[in-house]
N, CA, C and O atoms as CSV, one atom per row, in Angstrom:
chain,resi,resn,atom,element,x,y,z
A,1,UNK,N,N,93.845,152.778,23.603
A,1,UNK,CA,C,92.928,152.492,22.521
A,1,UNK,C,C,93.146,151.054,22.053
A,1,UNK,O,O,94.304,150.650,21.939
A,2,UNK,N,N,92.152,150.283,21.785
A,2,UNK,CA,C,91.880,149.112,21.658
A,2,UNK,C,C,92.390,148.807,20.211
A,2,UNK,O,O,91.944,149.508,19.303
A,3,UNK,N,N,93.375,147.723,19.895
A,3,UNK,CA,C,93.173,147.625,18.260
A,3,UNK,C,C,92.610,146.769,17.992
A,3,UNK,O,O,92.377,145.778,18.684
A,4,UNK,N,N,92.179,147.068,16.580
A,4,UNK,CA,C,91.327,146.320,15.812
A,4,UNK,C,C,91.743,145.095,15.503
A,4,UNK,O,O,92.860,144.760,15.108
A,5,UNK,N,N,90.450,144.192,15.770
A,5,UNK,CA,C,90.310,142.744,15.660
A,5,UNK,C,C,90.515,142.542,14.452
A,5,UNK,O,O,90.521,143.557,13.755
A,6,UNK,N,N,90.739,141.288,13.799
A,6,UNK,CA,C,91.017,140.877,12.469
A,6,UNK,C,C,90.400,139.469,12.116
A,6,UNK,O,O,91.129,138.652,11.554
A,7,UNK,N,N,88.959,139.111,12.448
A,7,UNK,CA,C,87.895,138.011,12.466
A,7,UNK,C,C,88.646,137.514,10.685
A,7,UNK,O,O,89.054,138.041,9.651
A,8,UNK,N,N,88.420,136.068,11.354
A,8,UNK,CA,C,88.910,135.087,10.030
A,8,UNK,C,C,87.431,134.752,9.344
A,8,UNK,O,O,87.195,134.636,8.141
A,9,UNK,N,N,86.172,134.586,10.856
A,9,UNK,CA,C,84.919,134.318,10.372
A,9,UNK,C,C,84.248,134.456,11.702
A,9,UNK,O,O,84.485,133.664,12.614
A,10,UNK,N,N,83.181,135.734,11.852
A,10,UNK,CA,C,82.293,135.448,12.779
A,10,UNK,C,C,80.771,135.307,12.199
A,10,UNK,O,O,80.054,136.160,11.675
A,11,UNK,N,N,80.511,133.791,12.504
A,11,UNK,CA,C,79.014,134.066,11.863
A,11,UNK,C,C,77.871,133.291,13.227
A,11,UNK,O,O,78.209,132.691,14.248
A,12,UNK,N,N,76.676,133.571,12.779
A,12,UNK,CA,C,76.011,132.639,13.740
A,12,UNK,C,C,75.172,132.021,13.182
A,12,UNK,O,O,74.538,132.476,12.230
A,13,UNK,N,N,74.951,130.460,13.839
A,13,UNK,CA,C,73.899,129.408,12.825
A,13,UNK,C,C,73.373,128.626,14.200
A,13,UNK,O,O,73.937,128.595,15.294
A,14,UNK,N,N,72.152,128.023,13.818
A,14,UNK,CA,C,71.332,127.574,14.450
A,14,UNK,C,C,71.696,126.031,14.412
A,14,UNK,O,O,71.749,125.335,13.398
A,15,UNK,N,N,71.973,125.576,15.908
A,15,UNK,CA,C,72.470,123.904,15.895
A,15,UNK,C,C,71.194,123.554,16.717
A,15,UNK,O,O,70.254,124.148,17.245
A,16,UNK,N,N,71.713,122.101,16.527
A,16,UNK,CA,C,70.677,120.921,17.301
A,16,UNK,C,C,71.677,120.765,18.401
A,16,UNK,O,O,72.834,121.088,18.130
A,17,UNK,N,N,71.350,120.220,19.869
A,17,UNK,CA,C,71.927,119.780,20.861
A,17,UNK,C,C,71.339,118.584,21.253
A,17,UNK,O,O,70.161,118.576,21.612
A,18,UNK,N,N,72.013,117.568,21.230
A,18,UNK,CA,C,71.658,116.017,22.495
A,18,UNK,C,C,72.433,115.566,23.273
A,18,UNK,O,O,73.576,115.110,23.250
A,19,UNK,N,N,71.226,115.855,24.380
A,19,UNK,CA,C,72.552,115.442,25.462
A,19,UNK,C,C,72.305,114.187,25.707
A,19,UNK,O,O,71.169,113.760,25.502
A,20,UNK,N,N,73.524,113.176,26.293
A,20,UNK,CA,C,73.236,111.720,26.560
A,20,UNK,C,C,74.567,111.390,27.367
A,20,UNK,O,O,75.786,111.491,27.234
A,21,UNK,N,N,73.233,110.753,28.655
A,21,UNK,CA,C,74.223,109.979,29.488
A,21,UNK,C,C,74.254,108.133,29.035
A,21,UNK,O,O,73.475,107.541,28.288
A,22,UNK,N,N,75.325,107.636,29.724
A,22,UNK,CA,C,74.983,106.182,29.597
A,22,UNK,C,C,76.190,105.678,30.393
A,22,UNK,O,O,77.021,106.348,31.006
A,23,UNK,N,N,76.102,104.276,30.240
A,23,UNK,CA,C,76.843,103.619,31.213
A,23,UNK,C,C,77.691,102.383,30.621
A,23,UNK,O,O,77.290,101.259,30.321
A,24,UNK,N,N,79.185,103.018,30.534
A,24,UNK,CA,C,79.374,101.156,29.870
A,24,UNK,C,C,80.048,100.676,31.075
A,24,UNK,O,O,79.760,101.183,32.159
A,25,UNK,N,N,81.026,99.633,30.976
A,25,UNK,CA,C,81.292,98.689,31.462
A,25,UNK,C,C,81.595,99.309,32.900
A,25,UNK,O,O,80.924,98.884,33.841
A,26,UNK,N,N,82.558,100.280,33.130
A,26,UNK,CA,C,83.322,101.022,34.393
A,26,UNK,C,C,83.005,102.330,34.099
A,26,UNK,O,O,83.392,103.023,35.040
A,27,UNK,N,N,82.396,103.114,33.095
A,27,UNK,CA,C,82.727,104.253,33.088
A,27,UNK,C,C,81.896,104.721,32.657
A,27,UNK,O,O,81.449,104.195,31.638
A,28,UNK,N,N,81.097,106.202,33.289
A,28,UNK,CA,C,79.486,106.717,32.947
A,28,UNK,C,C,79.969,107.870,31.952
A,28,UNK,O,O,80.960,108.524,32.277
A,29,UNK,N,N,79.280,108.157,30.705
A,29,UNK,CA,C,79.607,109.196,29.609
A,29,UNK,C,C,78.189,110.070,29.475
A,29,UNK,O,O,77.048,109.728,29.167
A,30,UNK,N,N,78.772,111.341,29.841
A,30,UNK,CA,C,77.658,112.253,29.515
A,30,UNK,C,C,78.202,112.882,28.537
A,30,UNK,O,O,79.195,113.550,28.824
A,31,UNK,N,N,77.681,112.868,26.929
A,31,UNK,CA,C,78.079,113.520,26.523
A,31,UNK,C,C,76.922,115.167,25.744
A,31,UNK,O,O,75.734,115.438,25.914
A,32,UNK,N,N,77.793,115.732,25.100
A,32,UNK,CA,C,76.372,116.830,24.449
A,32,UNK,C,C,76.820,116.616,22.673
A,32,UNK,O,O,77.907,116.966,22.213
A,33,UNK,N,N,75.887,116.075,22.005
A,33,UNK,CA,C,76.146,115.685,20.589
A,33,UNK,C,C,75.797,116.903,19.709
A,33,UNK,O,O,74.613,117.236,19.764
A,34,UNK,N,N,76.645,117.672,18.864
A,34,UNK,CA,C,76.399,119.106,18.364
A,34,UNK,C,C,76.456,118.575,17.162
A,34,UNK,O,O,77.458,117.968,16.782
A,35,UNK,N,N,74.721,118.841,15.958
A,35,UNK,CA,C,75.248,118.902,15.350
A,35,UNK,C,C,74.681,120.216,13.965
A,35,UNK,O,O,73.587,120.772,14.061
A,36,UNK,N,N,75.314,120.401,13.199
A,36,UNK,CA,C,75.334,122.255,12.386
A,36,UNK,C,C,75.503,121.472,11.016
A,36,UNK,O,O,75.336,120.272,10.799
A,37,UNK,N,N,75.958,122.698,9.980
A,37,UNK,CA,C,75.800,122.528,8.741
A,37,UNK,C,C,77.722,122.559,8.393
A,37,UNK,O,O,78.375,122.096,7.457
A,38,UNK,N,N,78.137,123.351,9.675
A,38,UNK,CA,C,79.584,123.232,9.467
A,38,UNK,C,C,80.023,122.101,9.315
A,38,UNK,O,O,79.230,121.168,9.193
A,39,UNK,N,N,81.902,121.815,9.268
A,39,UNK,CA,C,82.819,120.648,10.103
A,39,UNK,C,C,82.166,119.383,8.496
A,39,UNK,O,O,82.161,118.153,8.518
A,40,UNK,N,N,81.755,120.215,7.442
A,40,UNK,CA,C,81.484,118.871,6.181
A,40,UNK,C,C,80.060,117.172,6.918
A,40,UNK,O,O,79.751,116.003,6.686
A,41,UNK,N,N,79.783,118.233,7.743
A,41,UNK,CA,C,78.604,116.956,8.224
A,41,UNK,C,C,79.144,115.923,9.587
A,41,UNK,O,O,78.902,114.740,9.827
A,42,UNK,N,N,79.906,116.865,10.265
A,42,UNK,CA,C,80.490,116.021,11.337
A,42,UNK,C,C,79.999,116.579,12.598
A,42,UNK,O,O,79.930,117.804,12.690
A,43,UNK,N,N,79.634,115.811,13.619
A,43,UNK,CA,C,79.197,116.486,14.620
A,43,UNK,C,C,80.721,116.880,15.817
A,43,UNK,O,O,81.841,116.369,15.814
A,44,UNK,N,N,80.224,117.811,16.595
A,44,UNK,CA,C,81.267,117.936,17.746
A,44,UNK,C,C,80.624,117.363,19.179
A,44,UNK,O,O,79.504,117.648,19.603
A,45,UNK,N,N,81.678,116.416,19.875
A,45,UNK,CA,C,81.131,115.712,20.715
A,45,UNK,C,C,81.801,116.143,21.881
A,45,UNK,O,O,83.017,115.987,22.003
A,46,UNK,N,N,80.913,116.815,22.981
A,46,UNK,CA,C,81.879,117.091,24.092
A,46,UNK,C,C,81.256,116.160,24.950
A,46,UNK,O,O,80.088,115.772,24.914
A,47,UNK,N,N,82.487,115.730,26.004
A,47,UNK,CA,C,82.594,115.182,26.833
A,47,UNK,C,C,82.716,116.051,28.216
A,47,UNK,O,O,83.691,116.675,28.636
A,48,UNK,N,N,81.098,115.852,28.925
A,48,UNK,CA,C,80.661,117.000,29.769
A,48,UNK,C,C,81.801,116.852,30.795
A,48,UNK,O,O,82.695,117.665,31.030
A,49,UNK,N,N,81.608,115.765,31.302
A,49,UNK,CA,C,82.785,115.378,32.606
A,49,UNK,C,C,83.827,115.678,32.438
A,49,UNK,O,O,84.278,116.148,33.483
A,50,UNK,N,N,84.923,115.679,31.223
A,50,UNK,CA,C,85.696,116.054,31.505
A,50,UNK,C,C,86.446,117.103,30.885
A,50,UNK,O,O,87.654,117.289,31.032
A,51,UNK,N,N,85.478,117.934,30.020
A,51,UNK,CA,C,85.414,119.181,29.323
A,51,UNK,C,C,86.302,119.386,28.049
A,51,UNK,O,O,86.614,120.469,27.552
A,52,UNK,N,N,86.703,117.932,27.551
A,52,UNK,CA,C,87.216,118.015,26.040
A,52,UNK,C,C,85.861,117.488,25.111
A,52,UNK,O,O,84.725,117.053,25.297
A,53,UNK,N,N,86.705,117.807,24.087
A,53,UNK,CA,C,85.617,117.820,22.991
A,53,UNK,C,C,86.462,117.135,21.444
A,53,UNK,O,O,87.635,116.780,21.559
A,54,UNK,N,N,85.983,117.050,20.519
A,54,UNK,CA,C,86.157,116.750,19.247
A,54,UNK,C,C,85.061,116.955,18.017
A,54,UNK,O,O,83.853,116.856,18.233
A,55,UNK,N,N,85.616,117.259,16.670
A,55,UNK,CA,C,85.050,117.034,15.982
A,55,UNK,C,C,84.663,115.415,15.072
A,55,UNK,O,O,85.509,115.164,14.213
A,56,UNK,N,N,84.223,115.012,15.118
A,56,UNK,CA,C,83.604,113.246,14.746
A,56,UNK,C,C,82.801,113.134,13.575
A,56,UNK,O,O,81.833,113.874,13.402
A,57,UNK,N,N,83.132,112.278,12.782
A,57,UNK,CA,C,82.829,111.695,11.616
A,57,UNK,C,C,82.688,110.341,11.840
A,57,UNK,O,O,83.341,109.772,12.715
A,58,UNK,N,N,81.747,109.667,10.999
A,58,UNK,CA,C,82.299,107.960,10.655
A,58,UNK,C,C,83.899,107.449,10.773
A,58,UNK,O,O,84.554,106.667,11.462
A,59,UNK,N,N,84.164,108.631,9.373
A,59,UNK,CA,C,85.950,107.936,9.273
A,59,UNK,C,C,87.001,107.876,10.632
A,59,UNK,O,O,87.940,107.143,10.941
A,60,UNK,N,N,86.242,109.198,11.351
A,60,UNK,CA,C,87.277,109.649,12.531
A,60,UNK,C,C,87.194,108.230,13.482
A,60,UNK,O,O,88.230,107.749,13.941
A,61,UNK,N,N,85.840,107.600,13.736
A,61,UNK,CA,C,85.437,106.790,14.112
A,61,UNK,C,C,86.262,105.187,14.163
A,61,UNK,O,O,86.311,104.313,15.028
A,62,UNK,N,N,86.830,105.311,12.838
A,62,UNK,CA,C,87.833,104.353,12.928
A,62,UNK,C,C,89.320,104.634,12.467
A,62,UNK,O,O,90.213,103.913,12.022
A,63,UNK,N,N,89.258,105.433,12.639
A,63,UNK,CA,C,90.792,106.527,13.153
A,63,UNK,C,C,91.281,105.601,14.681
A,63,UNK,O,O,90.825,105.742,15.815
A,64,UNK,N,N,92.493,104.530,14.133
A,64,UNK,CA,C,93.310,103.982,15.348
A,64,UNK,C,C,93.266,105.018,16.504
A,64,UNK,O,O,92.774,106.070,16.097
A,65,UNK,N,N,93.642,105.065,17.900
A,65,UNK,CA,C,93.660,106.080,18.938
A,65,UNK,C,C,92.860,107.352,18.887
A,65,UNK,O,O,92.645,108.106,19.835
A,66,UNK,N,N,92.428,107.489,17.584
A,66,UNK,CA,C,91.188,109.270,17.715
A,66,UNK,C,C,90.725,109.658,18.976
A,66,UNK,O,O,91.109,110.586,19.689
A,67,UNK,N,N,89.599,108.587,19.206
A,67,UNK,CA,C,89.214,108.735,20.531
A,67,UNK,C,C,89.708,108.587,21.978
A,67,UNK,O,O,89.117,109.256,22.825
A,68,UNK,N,N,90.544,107.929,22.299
A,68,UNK,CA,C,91.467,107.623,23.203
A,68,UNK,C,C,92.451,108.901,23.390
A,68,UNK,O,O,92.872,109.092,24.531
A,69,UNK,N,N,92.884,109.869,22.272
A,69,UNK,CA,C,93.368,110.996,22.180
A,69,UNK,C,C,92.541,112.086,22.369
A,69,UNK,O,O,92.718,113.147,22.968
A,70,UNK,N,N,91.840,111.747,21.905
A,70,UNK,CA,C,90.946,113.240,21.624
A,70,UNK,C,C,90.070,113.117,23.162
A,70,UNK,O,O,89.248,114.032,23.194
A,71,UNK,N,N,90.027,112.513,24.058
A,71,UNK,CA,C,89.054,112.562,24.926
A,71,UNK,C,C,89.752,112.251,26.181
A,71,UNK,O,O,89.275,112.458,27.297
A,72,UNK,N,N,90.951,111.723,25.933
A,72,UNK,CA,C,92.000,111.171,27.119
A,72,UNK,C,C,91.126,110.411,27.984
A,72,UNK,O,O,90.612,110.727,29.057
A,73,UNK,N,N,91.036,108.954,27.058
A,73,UNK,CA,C,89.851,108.091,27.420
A,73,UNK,C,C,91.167,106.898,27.366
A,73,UNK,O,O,92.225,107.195,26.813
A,74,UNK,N,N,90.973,105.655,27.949
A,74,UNK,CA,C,91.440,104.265,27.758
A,74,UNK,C,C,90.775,103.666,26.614
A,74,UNK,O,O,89.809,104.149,26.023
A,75,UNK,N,N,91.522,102.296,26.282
A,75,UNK,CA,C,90.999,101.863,24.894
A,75,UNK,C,C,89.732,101.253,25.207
A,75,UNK,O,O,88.785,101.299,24.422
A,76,UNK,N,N,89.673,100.530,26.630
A,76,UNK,CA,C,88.212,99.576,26.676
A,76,UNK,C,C,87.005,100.827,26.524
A,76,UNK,O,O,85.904,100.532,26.059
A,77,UNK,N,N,87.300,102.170,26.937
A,77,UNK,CA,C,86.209,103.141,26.960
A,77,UNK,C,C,86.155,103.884,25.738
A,77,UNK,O,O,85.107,104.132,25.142
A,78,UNK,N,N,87.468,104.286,25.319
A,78,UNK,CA,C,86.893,104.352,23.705
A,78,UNK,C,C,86.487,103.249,22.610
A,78,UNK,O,O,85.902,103.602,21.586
A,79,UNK,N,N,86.764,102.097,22.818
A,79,UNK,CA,C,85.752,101.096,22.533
A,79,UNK,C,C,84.110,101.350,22.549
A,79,UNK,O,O,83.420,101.644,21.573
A,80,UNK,N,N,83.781,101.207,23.575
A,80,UNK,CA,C,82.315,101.874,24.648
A,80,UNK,C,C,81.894,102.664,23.629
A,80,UNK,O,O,81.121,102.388,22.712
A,81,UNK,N,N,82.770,104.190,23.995
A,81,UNK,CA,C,81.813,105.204,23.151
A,81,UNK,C,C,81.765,105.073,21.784
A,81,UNK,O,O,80.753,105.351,21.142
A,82,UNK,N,N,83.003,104.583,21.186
A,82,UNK,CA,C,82.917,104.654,19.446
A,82,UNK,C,C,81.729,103.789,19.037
A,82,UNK,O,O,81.229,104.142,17.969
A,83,UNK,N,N,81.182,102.789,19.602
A,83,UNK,CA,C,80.101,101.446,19.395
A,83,UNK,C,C,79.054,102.350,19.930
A,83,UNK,O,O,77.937,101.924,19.637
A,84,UNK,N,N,79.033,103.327,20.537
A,84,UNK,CA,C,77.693,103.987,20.524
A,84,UNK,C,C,77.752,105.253,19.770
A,84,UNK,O,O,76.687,105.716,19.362
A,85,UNK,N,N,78.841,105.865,19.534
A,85,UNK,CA,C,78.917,107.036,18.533
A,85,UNK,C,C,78.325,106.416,17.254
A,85,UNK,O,O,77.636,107.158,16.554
A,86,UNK,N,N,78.487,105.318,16.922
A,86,UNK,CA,C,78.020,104.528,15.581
A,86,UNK,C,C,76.689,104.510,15.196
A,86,UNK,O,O,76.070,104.571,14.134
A,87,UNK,N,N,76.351,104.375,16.765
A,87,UNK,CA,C,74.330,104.535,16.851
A,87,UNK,C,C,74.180,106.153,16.576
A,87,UNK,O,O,73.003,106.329,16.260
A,88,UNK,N,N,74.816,107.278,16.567
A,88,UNK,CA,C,74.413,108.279,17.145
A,88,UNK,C,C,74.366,109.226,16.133
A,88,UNK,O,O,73.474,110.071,16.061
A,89,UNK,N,N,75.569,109.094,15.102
A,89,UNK,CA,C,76.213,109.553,14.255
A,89,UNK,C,C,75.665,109.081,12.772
A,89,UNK,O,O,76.230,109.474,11.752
């Protein structure tokens, strides 16, 4: 017999999805831009290629290493994406 689950929160809400490829200097980014009413107005950005993700804000945006961590990206490419997360976000 199965025991009972103990949900912290299951709910369901209706998001927007954009997907976007592009190209910077060495390195092509497809990403899928999520964004909901959750996360205080931050979108979640996965990175199709290489199947991590994050939650992203402005502030996170200039969060030293955020992106470089959160995406296990180099600095010239989180450079790249943060200068277009800026457009996006």
């Amino acid at each position: 017999m199965a025991e009972e689950r103990f949900f912290l929160y299951d709910e369901t809400e209706e998001t927007k999805t954009r997907f976007v490829s592009f190209m910077g200097e060495d390195t092509r980014f497809d990403l899928a831009i999520m964004m909901s009413n959750r996360y205080f107005g931050k979108h979640i950005i996965l990175n199709i290629q290489n199947g991590r993700f994050a939650i992203i804000g402005k502030d996170d945006l200039e969060e030293p290493g955020y992106l470089e961590e959160a995406f296990s990206i180099n600095e010239q490419e989180a450079q790249e994406l943060r200068e277009f997360l800026y457009e996006m976000i």
